[in-house]
N, CA and C atoms as an extended XYZ file, in Angstrom:
534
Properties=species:S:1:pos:R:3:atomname:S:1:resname:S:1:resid:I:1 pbc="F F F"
N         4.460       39.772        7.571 N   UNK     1
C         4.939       38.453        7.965 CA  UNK     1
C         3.826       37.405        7.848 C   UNK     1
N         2.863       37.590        8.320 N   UNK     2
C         1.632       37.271        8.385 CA  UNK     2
C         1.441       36.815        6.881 C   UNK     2
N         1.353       37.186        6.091 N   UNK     3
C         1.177       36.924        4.733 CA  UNK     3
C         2.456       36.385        4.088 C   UNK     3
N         3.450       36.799        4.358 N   UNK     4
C         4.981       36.272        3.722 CA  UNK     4
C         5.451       34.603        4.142 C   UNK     4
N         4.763       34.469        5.253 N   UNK     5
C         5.343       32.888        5.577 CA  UNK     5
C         4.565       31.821        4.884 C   UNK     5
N         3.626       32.310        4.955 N   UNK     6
C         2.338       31.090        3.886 CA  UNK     6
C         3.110       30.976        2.313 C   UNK     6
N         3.202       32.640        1.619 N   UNK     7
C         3.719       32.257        0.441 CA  UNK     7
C         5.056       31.786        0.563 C   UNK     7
N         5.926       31.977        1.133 N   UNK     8
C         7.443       31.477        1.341 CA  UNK     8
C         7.276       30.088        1.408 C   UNK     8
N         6.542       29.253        2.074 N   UNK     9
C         6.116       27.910        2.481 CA  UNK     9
C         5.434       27.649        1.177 C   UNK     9
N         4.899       27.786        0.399 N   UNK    10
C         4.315       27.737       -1.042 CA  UNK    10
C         5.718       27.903       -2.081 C   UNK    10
N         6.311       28.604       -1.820 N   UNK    11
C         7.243       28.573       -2.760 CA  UNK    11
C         8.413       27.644       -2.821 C   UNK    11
N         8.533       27.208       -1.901 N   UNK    12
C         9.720       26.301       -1.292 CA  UNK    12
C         9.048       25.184       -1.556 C   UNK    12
N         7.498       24.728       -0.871 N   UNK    13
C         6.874       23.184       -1.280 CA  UNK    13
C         7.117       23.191       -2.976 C   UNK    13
N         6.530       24.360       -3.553 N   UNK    14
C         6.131       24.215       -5.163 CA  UNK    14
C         7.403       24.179       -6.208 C   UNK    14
N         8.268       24.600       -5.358 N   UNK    15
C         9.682       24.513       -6.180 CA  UNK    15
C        10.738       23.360       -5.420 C   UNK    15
N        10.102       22.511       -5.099 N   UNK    16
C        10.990       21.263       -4.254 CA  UNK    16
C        11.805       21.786       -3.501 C   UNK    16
N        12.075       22.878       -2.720 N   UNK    17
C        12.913       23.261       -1.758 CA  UNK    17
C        13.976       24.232       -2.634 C   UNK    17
N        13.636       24.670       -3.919 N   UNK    18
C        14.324       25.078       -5.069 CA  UNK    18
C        15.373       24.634       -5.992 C   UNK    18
N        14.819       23.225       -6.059 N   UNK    19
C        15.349       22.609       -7.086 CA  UNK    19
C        15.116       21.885       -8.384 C   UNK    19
N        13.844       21.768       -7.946 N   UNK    20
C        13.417       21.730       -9.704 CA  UNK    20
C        13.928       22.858      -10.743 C   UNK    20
N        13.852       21.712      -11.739 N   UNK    21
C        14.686       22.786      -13.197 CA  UNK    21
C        13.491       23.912      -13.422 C   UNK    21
N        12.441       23.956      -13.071 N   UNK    22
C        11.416       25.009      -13.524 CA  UNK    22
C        11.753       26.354      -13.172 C   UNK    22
N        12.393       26.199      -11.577 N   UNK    23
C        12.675       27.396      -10.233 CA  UNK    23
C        14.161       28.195      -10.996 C   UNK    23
N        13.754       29.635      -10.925 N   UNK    24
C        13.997       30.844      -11.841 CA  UNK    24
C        14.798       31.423      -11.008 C   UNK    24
N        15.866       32.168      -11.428 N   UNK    25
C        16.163       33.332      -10.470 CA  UNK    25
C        14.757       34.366      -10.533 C   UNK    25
N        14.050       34.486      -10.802 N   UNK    26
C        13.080       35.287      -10.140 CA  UNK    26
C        12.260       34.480       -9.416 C   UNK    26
N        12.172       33.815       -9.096 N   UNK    27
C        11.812       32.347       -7.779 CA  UNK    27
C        12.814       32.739       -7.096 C   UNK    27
N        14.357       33.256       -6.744 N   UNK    28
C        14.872       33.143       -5.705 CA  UNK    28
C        14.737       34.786       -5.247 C   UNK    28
N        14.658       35.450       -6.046 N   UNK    29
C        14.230       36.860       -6.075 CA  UNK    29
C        12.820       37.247       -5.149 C   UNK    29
N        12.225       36.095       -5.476 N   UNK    30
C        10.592       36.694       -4.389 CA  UNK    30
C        10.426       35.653       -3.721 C   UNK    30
N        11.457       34.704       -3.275 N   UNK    31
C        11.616       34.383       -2.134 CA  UNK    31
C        12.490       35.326       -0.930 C   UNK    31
N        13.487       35.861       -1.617 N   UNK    32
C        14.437       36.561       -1.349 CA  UNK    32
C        13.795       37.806       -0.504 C   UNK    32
N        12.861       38.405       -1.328 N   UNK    33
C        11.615       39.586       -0.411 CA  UNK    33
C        10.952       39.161        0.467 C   UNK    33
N        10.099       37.358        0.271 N   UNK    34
C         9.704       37.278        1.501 CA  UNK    34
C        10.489       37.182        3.165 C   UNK    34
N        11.489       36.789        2.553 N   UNK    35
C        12.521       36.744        4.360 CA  UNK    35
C        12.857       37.751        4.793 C   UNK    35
N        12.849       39.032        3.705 N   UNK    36
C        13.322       40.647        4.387 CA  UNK    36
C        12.057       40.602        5.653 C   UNK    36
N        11.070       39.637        5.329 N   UNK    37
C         9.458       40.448        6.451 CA  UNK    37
C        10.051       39.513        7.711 C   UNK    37
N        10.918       38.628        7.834 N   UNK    38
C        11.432       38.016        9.175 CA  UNK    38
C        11.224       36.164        8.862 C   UNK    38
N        10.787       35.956        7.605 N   UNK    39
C        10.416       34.489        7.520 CA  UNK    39
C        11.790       33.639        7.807 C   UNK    39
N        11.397       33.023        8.331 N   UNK    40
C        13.206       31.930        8.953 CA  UNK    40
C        13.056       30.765        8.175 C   UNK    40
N        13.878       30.418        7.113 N   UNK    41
C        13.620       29.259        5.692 CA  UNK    41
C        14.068       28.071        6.964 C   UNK    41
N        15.046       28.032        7.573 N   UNK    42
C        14.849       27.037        8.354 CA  UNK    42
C        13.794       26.179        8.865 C   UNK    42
N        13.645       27.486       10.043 N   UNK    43
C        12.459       26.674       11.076 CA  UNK    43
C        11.255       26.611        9.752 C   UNK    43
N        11.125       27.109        8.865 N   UNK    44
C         9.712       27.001        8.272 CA  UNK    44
C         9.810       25.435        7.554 C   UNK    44
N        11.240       25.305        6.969 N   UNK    45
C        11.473       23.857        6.499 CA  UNK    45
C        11.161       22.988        7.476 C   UNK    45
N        11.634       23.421        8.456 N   UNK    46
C        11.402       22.029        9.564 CA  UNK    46
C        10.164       22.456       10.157 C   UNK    46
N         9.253       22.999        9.924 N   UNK    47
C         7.801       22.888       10.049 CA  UNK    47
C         6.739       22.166        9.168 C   UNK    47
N         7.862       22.092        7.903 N   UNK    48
C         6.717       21.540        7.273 CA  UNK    48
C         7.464       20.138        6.525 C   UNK    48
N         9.119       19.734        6.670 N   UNK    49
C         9.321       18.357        6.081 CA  UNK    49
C         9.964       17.706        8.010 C   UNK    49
N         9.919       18.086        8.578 N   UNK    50
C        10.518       17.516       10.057 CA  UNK    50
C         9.817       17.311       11.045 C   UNK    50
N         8.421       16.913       11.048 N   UNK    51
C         7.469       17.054       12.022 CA  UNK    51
C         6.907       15.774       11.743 C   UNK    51
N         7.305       14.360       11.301 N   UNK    52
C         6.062       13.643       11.416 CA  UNK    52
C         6.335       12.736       12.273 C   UNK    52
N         5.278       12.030       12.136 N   UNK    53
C         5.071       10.735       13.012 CA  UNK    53
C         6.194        9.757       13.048 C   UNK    53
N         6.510        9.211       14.393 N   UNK    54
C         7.258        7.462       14.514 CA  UNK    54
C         6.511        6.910       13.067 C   UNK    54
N         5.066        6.579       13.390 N   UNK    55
C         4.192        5.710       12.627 CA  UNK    55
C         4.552        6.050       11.153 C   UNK    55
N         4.663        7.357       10.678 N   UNK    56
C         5.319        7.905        9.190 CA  UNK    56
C         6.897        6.876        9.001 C   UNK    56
N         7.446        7.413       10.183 N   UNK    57
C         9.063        6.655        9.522 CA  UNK    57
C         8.905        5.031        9.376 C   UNK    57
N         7.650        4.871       10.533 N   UNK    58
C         8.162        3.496       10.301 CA  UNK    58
C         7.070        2.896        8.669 C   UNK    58
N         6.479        3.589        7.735 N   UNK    59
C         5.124        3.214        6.944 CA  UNK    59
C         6.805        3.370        5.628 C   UNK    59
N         7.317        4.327        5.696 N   UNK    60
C         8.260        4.954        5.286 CA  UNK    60
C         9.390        4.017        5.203 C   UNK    60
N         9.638        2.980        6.143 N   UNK    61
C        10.645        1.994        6.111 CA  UNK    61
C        10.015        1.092        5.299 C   UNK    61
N         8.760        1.066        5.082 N   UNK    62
C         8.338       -0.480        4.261 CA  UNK    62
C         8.113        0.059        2.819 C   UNK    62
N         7.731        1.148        2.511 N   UNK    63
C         7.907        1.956        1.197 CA  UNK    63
C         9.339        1.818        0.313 C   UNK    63
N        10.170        2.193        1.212 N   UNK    64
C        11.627        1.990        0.700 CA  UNK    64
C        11.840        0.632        0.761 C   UNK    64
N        11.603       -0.133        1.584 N   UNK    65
C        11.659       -2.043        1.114 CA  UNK    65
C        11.276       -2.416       -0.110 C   UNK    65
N        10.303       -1.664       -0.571 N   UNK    66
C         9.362       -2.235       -1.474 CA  UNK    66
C         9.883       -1.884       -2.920 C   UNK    66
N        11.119       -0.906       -2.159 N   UNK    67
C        11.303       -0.023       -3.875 CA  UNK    67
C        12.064       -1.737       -4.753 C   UNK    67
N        11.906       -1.830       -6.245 N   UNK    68
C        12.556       -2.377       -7.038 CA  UNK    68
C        12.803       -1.545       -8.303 C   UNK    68
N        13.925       -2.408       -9.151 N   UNK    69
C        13.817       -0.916      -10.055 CA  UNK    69
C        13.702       -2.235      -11.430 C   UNK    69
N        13.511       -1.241      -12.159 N   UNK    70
C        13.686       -1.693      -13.817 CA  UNK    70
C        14.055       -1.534      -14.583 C   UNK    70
N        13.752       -1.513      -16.067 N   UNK    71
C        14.312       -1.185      -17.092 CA  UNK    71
C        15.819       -0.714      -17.094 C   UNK    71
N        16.850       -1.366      -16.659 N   UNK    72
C        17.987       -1.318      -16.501 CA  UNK    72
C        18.457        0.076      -15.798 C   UNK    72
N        17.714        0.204      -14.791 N   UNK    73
C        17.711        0.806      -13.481 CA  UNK    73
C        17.327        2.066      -13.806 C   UNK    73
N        16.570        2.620      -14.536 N   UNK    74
C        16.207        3.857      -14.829 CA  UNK    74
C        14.663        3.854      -13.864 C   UNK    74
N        13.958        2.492      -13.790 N   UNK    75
C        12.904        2.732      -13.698 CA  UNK    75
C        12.203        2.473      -12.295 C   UNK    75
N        11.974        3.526      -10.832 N   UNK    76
C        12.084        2.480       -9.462 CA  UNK    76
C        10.338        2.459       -9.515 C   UNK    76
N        10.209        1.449       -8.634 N   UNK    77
C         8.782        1.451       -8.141 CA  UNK    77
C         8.511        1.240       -6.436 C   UNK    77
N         7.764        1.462       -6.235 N   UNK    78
C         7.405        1.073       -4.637 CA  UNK    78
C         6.137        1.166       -4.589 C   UNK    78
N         5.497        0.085       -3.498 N   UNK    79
C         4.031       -0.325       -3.258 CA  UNK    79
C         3.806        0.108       -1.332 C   UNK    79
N         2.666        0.409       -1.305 N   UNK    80
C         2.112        0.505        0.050 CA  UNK    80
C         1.075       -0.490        0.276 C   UNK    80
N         0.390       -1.086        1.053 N   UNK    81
C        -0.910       -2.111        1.000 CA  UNK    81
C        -1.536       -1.426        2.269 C   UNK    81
N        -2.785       -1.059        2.175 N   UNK    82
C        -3.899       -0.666        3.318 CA  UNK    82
C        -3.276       -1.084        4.360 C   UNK    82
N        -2.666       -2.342        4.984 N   UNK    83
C        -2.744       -3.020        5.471 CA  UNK    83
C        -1.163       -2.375        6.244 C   UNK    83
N        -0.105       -2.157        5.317 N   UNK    84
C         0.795       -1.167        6.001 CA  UNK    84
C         0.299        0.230        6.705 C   UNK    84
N        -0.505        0.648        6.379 N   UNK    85
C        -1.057        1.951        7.206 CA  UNK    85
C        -1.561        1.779        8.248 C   UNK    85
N        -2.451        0.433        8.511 N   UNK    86
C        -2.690       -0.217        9.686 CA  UNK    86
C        -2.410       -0.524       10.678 C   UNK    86
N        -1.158       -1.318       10.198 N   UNK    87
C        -0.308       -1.869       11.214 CA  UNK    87
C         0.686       -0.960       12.100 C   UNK    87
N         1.347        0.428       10.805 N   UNK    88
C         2.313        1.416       11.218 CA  UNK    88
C         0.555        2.632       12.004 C   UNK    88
N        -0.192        2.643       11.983 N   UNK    89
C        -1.139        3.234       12.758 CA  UNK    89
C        -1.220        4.878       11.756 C   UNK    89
N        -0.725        4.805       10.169 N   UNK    90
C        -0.707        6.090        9.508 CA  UNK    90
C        -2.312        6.614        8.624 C   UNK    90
N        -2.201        7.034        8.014 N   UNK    91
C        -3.244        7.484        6.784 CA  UNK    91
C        -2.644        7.574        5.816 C   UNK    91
N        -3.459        7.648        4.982 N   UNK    92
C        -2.591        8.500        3.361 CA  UNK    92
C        -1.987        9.733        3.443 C   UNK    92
N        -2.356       10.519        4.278 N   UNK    93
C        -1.077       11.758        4.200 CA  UNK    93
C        -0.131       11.605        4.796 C   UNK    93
N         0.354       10.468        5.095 N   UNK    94
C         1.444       10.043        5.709 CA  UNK    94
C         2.682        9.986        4.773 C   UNK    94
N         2.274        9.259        3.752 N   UNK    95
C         2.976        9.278        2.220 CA  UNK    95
C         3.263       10.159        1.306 C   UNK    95
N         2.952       10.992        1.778 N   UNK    96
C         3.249       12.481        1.034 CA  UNK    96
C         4.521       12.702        0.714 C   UNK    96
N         4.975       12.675       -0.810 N   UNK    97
C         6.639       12.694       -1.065 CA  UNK    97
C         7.277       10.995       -0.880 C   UNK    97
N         7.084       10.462       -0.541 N   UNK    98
C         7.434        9.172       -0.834 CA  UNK    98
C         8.342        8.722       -1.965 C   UNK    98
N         7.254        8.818       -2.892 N   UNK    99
C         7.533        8.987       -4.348 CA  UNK    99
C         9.024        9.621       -4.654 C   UNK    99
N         9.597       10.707       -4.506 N   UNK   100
C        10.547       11.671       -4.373 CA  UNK   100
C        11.506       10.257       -4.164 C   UNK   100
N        11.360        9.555       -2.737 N   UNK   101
C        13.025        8.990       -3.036 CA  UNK   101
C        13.630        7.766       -3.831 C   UNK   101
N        12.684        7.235       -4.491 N   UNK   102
C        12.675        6.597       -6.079 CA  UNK   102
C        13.694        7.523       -6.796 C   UNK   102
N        13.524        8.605       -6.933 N   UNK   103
C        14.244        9.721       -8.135 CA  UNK   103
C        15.698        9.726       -7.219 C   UNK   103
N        15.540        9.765       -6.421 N   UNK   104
C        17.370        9.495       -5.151 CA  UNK   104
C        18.160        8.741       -5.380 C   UNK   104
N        17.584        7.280       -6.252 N   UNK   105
C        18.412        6.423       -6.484 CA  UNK   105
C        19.107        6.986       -7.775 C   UNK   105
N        20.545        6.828       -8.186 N   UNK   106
C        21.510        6.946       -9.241 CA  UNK   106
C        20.431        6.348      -10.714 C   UNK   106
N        20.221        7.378      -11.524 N   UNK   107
C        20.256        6.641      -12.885 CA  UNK   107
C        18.734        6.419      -12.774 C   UNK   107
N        17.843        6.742      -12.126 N   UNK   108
C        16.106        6.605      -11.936 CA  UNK   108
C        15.766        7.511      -12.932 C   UNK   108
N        15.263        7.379      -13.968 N   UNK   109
C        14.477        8.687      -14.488 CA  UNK   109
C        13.150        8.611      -14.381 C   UNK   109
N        11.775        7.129      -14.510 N   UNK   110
C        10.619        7.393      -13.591 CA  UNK   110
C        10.292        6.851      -12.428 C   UNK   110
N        10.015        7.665      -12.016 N   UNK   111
C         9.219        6.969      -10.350 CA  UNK   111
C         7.992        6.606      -10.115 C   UNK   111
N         7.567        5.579       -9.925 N   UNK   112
C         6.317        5.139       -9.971 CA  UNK   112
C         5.976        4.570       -8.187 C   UNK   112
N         4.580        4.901       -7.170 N   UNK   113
C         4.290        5.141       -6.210 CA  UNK   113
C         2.906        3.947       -6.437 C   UNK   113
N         2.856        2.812       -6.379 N   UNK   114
C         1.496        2.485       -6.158 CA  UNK   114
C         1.033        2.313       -4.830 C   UNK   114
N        -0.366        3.060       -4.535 N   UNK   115
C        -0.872        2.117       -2.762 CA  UNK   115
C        -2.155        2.094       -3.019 C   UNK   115
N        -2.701        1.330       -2.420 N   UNK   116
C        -3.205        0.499       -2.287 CA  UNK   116
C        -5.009        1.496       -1.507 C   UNK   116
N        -5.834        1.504       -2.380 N   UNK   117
C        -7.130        2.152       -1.529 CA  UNK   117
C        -8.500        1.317       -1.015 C   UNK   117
N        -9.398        1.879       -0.307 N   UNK   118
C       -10.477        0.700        0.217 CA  UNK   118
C       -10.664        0.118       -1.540 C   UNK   118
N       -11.213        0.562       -2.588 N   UNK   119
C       -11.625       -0.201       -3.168 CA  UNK   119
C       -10.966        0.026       -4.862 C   UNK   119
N        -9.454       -0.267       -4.717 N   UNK   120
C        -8.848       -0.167       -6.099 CA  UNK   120
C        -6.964        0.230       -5.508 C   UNK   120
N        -6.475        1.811       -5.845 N   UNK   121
C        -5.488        1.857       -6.135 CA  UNK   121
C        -5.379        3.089       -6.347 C   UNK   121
N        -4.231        3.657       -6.061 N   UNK   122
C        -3.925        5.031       -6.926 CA  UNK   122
C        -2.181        5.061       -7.129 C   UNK   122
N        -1.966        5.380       -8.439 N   UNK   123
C        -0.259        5.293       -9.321 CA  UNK   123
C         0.300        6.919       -8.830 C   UNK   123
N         1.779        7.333       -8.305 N   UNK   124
C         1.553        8.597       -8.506 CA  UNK   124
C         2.951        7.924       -9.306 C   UNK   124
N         2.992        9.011      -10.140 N   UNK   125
C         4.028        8.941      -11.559 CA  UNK   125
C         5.130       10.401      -11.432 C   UNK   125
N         6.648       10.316      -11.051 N   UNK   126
C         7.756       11.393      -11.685 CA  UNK   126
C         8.233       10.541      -12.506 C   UNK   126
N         9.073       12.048      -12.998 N   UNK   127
C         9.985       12.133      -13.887 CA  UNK   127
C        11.244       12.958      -14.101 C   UNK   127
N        12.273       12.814      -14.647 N   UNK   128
C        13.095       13.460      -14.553 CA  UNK   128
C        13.424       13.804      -15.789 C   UNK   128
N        14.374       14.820      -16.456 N   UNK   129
C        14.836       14.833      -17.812 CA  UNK   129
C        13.285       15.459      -18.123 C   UNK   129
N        13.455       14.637      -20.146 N   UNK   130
C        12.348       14.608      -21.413 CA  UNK   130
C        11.847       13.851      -21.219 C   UNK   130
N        11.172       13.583      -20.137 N   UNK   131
C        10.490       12.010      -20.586 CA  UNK   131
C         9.276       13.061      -19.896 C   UNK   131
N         8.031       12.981      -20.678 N   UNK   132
C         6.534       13.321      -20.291 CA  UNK   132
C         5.952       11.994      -19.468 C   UNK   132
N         5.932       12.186      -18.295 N   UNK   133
C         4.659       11.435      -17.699 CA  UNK   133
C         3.706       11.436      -17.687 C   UNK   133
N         3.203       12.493      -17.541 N   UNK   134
C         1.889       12.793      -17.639 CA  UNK   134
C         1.289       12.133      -18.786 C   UNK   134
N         1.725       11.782      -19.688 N   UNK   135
C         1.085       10.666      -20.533 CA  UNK   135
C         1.326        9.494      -20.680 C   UNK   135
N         2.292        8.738      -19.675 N   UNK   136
C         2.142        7.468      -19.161 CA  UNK   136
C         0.672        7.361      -18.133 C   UNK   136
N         0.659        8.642      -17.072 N   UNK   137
C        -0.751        8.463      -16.290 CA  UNK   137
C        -1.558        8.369      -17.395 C   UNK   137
N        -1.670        9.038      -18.058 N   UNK   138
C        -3.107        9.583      -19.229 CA  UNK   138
C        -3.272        7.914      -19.989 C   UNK   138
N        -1.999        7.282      -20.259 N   UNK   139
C        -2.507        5.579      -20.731 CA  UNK   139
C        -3.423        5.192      -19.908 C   UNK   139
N        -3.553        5.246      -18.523 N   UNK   140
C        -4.120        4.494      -16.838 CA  UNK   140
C        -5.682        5.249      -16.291 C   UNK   140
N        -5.568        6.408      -17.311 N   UNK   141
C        -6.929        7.217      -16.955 CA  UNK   141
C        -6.418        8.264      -16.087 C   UNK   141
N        -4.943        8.673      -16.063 N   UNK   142
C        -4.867        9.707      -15.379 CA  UNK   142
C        -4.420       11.045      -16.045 C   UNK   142
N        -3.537       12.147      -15.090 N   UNK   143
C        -3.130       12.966      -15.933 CA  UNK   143
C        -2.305       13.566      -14.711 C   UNK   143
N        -2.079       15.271      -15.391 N   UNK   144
C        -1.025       16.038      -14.397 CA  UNK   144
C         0.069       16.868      -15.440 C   UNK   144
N         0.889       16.839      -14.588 N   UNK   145
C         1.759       17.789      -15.461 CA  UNK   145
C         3.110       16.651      -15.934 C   UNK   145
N         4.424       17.488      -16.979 N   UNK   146
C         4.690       16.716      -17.594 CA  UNK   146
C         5.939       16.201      -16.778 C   UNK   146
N         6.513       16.496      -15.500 N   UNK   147
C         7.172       15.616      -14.709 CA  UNK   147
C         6.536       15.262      -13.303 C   UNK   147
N         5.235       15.743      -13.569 N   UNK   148
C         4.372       14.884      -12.265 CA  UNK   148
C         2.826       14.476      -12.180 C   UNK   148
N         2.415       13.193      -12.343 N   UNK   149
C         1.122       12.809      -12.687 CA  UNK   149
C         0.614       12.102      -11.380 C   UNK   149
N        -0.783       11.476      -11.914 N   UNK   150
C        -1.088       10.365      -10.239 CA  UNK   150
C        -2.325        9.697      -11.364 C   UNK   150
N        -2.879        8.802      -11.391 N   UNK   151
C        -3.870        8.285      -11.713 CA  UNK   151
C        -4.418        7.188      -10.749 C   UNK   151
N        -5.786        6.583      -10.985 N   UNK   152
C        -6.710        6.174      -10.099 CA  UNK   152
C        -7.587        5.132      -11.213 C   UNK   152
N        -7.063        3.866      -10.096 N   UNK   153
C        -8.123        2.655      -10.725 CA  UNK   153
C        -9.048        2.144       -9.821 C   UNK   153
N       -10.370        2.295      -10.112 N   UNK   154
C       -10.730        1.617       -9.138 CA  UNK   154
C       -10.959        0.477       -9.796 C   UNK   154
N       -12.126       -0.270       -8.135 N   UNK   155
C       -12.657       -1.896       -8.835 CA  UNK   155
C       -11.491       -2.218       -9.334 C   UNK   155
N       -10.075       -2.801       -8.790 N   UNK   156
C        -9.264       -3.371       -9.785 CA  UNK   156
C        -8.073       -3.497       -8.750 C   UNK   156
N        -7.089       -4.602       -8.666 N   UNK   157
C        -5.710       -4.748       -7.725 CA  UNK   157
C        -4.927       -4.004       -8.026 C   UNK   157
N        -3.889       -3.478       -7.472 N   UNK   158
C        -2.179       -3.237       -7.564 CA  UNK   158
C        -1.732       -3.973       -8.437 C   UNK   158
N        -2.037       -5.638       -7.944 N   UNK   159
C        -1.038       -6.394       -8.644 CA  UNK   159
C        -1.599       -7.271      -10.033 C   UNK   159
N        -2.701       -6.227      -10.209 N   UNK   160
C        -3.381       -6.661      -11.571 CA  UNK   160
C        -2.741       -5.736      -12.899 C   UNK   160
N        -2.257       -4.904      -12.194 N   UNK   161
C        -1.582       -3.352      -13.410 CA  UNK   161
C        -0.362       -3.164      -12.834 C   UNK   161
N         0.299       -3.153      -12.003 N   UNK   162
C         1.695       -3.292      -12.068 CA  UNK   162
C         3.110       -3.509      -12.736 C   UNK   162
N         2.944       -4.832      -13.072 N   UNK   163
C         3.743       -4.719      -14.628 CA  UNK   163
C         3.629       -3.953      -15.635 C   UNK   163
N         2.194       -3.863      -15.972 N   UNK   164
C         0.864       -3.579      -17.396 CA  UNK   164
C         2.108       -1.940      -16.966 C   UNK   164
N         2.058       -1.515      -16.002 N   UNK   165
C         2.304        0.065      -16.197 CA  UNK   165
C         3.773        0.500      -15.857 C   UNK   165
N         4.368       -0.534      -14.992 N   UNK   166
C         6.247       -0.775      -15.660 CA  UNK   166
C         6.444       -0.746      -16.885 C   UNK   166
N         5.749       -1.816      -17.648 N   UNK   167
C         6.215       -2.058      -19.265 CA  UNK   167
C         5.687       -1.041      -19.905 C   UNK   167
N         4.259       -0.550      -20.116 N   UNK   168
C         4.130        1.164      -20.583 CA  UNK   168
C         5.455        1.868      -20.334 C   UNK   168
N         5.941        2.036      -18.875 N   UNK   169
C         6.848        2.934      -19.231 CA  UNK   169
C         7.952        2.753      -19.946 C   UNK   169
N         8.805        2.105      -20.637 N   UNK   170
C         9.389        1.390      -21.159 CA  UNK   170
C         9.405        2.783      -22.394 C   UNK   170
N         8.505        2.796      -23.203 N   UNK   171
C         8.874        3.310      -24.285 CA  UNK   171
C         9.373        4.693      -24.019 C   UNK   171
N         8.397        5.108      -22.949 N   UNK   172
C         9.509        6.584      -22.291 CA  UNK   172
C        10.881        6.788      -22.296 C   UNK   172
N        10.810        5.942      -22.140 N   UNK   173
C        12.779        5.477      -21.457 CA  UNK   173
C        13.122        4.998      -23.297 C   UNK   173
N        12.541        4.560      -23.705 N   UNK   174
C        13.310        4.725      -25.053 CA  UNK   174
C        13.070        6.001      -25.958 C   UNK   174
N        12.832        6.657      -26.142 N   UNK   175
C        12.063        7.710      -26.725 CA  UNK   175
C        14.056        8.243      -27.436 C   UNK   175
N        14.270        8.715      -28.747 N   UNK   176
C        15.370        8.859      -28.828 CA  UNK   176
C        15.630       10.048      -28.506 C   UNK   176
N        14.254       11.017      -28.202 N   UNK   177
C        14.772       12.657      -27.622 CA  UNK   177
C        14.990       12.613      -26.321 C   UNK   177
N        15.222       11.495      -25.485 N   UNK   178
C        15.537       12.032      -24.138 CA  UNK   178
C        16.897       11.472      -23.492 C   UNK   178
């Protein structure tokens, strides 16, 4: 048990709760062994997405304010500013998954996460479908895998690359293989 709940909790974070297109029936297969040892997918879910802060929901209400979308609604974005973490009393691991409910809206295929750091910025980048992100980050100096990236500017605003990396994505969204 001792060993089965850590990986069960690994398998469930790493496979979105088992829904990413990656997650295999042999992903539900050795999840399936870890609960024979007593792991409870419940309580372990709500140990690790049902536990946060007032200060989270409320950093979390201005995240979702912020969402706008684009490119004829395929494309959402949302911003955080230092200054929201402040006020809601959070950190940066407060925002963890954020990103995720961009892809919630109907018809989103990238999600783009900017907030705001002491001295620059960091983009986190999904995707859904064919569309590679990971080389929209890789335009910005970042990287990752090909439906989940993050890149990092420093010395430089939010609202100096913002558009600059809406309109990059643009050709994603046209690409005729996806």
């Amino acid at each position: 048990y001792e060993i089965a709940l850590p990986l069960y909790a690994a398998i469930m974070t790493d496979s979105g709760s088992f829904k990413y297109e990656r997650t295999t029936s042999s992903t539900h297969l050795k999840a399936a062994r870890l609960l024979e040892t007593g792991v409870d997918p419940k309580w372990t879910a709500r140990q690790i997405f049902d536990q946060g802060s007032a200060g989270r929901l409320r950093v979390l209400g201005r995240a979702l304010d912020s969402i706008k979308l684009y490119h004829d609604g395929q494309l959402a974005a949302m911003v955080i500013r230092k200054n929201d973490l402040e006020e809601t009393g959070t950190v940066r691991a407060d925002l963890e998954g954020f990103i995720n409910y961009n892809l919630s809206i109907k018809d989103v295929r990238i999600a783009l996460f900017f907030y705001e750091l002491d001295n620059g910025f960091k983009v986190s980048y999904r995707s859904v479908g064919e569309i590679p992100i990971n080389k929209l980050a890789a335009e910005f100096g970042g990287g990752g895998h090909f439906h989940a990236a993050g890149s990092q500017i420093d010395n430089a605003r939010i609202d100096e690359y913002y558009l600059k990396v809406i309109e990059a994505a643009k050709k994603y969204l046209n690409q005729e293989d996806n």
